[in-house]
C-alpha positions, 0 to 999 in steps of 0.5 A: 912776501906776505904769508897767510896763517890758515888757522885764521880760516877756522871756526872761533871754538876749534881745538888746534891739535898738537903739533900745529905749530910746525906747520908755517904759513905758506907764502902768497905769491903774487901772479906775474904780469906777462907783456904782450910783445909785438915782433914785426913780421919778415917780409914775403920773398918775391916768387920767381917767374917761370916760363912754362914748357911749350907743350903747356902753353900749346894745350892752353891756347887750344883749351885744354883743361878737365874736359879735354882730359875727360874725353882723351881717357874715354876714348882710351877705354873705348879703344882698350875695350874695342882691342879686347873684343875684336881680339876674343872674336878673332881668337874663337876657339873652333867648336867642340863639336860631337855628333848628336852631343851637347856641348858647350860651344853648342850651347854659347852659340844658342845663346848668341843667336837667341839674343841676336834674333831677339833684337832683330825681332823688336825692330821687326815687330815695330812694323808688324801688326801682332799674328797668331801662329797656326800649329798643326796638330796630330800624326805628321803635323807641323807647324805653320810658317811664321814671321822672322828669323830663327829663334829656339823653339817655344815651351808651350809649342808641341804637338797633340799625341792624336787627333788632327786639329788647328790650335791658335798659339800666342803671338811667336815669331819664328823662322819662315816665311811670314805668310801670317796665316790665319783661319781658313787660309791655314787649310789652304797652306796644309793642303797645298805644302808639300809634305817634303817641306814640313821640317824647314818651316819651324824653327821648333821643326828643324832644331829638332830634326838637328837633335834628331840628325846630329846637328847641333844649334851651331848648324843653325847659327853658322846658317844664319851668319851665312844668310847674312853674308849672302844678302850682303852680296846680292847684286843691284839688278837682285842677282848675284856673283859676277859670272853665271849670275843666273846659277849663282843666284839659284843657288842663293835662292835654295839657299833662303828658301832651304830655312823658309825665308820667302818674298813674305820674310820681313828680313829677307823678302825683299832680297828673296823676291828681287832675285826671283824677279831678277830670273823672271826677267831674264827668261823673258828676254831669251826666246825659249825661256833658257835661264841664262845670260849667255845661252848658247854656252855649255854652261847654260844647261848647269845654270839652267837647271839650277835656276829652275830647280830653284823657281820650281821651290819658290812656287811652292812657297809663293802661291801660299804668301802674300808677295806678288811674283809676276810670271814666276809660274810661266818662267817656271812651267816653260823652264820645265818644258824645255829641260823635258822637251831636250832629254835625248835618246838615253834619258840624260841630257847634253851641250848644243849651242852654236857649235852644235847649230843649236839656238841654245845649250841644250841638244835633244839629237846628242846621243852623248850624255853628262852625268854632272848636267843630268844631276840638276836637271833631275834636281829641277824635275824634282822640284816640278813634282813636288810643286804639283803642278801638271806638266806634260811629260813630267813623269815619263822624263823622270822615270827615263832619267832614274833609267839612265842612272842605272846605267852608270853604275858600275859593278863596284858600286859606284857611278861614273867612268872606273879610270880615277883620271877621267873626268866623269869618274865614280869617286866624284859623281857616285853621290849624284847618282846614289841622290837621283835614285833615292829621290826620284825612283820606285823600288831601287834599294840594291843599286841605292845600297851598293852606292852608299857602299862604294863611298863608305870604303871611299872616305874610309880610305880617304877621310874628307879633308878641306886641305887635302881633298875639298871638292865641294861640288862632289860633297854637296852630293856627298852629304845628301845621299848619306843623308837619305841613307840614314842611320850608321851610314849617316852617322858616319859621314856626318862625324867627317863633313859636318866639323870640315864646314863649320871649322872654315866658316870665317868670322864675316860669315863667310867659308874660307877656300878649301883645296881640293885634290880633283879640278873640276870639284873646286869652289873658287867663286866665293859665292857658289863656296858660300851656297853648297856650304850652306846647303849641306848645313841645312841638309838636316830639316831641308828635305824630309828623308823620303823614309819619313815622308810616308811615301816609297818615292816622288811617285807616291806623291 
């Protein structure tokens, strides 16, 4: 082993210190030298061969891979995602509704229709040249009809707190019948629209009337899901329901009309005019002009006022748009004609037809009478007035009619017969009787009063109950008269009817069959359930309260 002496390393005059020399020399040892040793490598085991299940082999003979996996779990979440909808739709709680309140059911349905309307209105401006929309300005203005459907009311829409003027607003779309109206034509449509119609032409006039009656915009949405659900009802030759068409589609047609969606509406015109066309017809093909497809029956004179109440609201609204309506005035004024030509003696009207040798359901030698058929005779003679149109006899048959309605209240108060188990009694017709004399007569405030207090007591005692006591008939007339009452009396009824008919709306639109405790009060057809629905939920901008008209009656006009 060789050894190495570190002084050998040191400069040639270095003094070594004492005790160097116990130090030795450390050993040099040499490094190792490593052999690379080279292990052959062990052989692969051979894998085993295994047969794959047959679901495996099924999914790759039909292609199965990532693409496959891709579209199975987007159709999971689409159908995970389409369960939690349908279940929160069916699952909806019913409003919180409170008379003249805010609440937050009203509010969610503003939303839900403002965004439902706002994608109907890109489709429907898409085909629409832009419009300039007419408000009126001034004491007892309102705003001009637009195109569209109901949409809240615009933030620079009002009206001037004096003067009478015409001001051009931005472009808007709204609820009405898009007549488009422009210039001088906007004159024409003041001068020619009865002032009765004023508060269903906007939709900021009838949200407000809503405020202003204790509605809330779940009104307006539950009226709107309901149109939907009519229009998809209507029948090929533009009538509706299955018997009675013409009665069935009157009603429908108050129904569009009552929120101003006329044959100029881009929604619903077309609907509209074909079954205005559909009544056209159908008094064509009946020698005296009876609206009906079976004209000799009782039910004739129903379904002849009826359609005729609703001709008399479309002229109206037709004259002043820009829908072509042939013979709609000639069906109407010879509608007219006979409901004036066959008021008998007492001033009502009855059934004649065959089994009275009658060509039609009208008998002017009856000397009976029939409260319920009287009530949409004077409905039609109403529309007759305000449509200005000059009629002879019009003013003499509503006055003898207002007669005879006085003559059917009793000292109770109410009209109709004091045996409950009559037919014709005071607990079902008071509010037909109480209608006529608010609308049509002069000066009959004490009758008017004791009716409005016979029924107060009536639903105090027995509240409005659609499992109990759903006469649908007799709450149509009901809600109007109150209406027109006004005030305490109004505030009442409308915390009874108003959660009774939004609680049975059904999800597709639809209100749901009630049970009602008198028979001929029912609504079993679907689609006369679905128009006295929806006319009583329009009833707070349909018709102006004749207090707020300016006017003591029809004949201040």
């Amino acid at each position: 082993m060789n050894t190495h002496d570190p002084r050998s390393s040191l400069p040639p005059n270095y003094q070594v210190p004492p005790g160097w020399e116990r130090f030795q020399p450390m050993p040099v040892v040499a490094e190792p030298v490593v052999q690379a040793v080279v292990l052959e490598e062990a052989p692969k085991p051979v894998p085993v061969q295994r047969k794959a299940p047959a679901m495996m082999r099924f999914w790759r003979q039909i292609g199965g891979g990532s693409l496959l996996m891709s579209i199975g779990v987007h159709a999971l979440v689409l159908f995970l995602a389409g369960a939690v909808i349908i279940g929160s739709q069916v699952m909806r709680p019913p409003p919180d509704f409170i008379p003249a309140g805010r609440t937050q059911a009203g509010e969610e349905a503003t939303r839900a229709l403002t965004e439902r309307v706002r994608v109907k209105h890109q489709a429907a401006l898409a085909k629409r040249q832009p419009a300039s929309r007419i408000v009126v300005e001034g004491p007892g203005g309102f705003d001009l009809p637009e195109a569209g459907p109901a949409v809240l009311p615009e933030a620079n829409s009002g009206f001037a707190a004096a003067g009478g003027r015409l001001s051009s607003v931005s472009a808007g779309i709204g609820l009405g019948s898009g007549t488009g109206i422009h210039g001088t034509a906007a004159s024409r449509f003041l001068a020619a629209l009865p002032n009765v119609f004023g508060s269903r032409c906007s939709d900021q006039s009838r949200l407000e009337k809503l405020r202003q009656n204790g509605g809330t915009p779940e009104c307006e949405l539950a009226v709107s899901r309901s149109l939907e659900w009519l229009k998809s009802q209507q029948n090929a030759d533009g009538s509706w329901g299955r018997t009675n068409k013409a009665a069935m589609t009157g009603l429908t047609l108050l129904c569009f009309l009552g929120r101003c969606e006329t044959p100029d509406s881009p929604f619903y015109g077309d609907d509209v005019r074909s079954g205005m066309l559909y009544l056209v017809e159908l008094a064509r093909k009946n020698p005296h002009g009876l609206l009906s497809e079976t004209p000799q029956s009782n039910q004739a004179t129903y379904e002849h006022g009826i359609a005729t109440y609703a001709q008399g609201e479309m002229y109206s609204f037709y004259r002043l748009g820009n829908s072509s309506l042939p013979g709609l005035r000639e069906s109407f004024e010879k509608g007219v004609k006979l409901i004036i030509d066959h008021q008998n003696k007492r001033g009502a009207w009855s059934y004649g037809g065959k089994d009275a040798g009658m060509p039609h359901a009208y008998n002017k030698e009856s000397g009976g009478e029939d409260l319920s058929v009287t009530g949409w005779q004077f409905q039609a003679l109403k529309a007759a007035k305000h449509s200005g149109l000059k009629i002879a006899g019009l003013d003499d048959a509503i006055q003898r009619c207002c007669d005879y309605l006085e003559t059917k209240q009793t000292k109770d108060g109410g009209f109709g017969k004091t045996n409950r188990d009559e037919h014709y009694n005071q607990w079902s017709l008071t509010g037909c009787g109480v209608l006529g004399l608010q609308t049509l007569a002069k000066n009959k405030t004490t009758p008017v009063k004791k009716g409005i207090r016979f029924l107060r007591e009536f639903l105090t005692a027995e509240p409005l109950d659609w499992e109990r006591n759903c006469n649908l008939y007799c709450w149509y007339y009901y809600t109007q008269a109150f209406f027109q009452a006004g005030g305490d009396d109004w505030r009442f009824y409308n915390a009874q009817f108003l959660p009774q008919v939004l609680g049975a709306q059904q999800a597709d639109g639809s209100f749901k069959r009630g049970r009602p405790n008198w028979p001929a009060g029912d609504a079993a057809d679907a689609i006369y359930r679905q128009c006295l629905c929806t006319l009583q939920l329009e009833v707070y901008y349909r018709y102006l309260k004749v207090a707020d008209r300016g006017e003591e009656s029809i004949f201040e006009q």
